[in-house]
C-alpha positions in Angstrom: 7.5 82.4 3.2 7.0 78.9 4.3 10.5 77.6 3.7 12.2 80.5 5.6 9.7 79.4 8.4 11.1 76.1 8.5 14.6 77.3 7.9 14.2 79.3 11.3 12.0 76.3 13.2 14.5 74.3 12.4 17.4 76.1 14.0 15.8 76.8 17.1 14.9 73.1 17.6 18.1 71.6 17.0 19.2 74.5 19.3 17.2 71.9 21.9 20.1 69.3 22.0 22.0 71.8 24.3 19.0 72.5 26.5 19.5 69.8 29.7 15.9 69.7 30.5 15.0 68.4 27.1 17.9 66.0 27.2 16.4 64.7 30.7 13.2 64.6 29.1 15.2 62.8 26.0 16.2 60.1 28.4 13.0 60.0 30.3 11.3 59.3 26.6 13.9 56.3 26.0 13.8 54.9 29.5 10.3 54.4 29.0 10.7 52.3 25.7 12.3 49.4 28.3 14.8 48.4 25.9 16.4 45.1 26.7 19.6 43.8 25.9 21.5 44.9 22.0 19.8 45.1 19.0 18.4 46.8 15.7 15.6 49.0 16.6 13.3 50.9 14.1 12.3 54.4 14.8 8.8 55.4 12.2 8.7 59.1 12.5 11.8 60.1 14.0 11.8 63.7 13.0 15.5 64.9 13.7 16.5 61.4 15.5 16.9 63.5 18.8 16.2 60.5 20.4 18.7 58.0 18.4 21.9 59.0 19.7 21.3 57.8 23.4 19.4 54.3 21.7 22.6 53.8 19.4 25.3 54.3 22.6 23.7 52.3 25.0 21.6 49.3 23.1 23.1 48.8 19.3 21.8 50.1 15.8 18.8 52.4 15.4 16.8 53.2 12.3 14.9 56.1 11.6 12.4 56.8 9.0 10.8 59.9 8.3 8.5 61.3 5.6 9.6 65.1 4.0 7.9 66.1 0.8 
């Protein structure tokens, strides 16, 4: 039962990355970080890296870590 939950969770949230409100929420999220200038930025707990596509365009290299069992 539990895997086939996630299975389905999963495809609806990624569904999200189509959605423009979450992406203006997205950018809202990294705007807020005030990222200066290029560089390497670590992301602890990034989930699906939603976020790390607009940090890697505009500012450089982004790493995300997450934990999955």
């Amino acid at each position: 039962m539990l895997p086939r939950l996630w299975t389905n969770y999963f495809k609806w949230y990624d569904g999200l990355n189509h959605f423009a409100p979450y992406q203006k929420l997205l950018d809202k999220g990294v705007a807020r970080l005030n990222i200066r200038g290029r560089g390497t930025y670590l992301d602890a707990g990034c989930g699906t890296a939603n976020a790390a596509w607009k940090v890697m365009r505009n500012w450089g290299i982004y790493v995300g870590l997450d934990y999955s069992p």
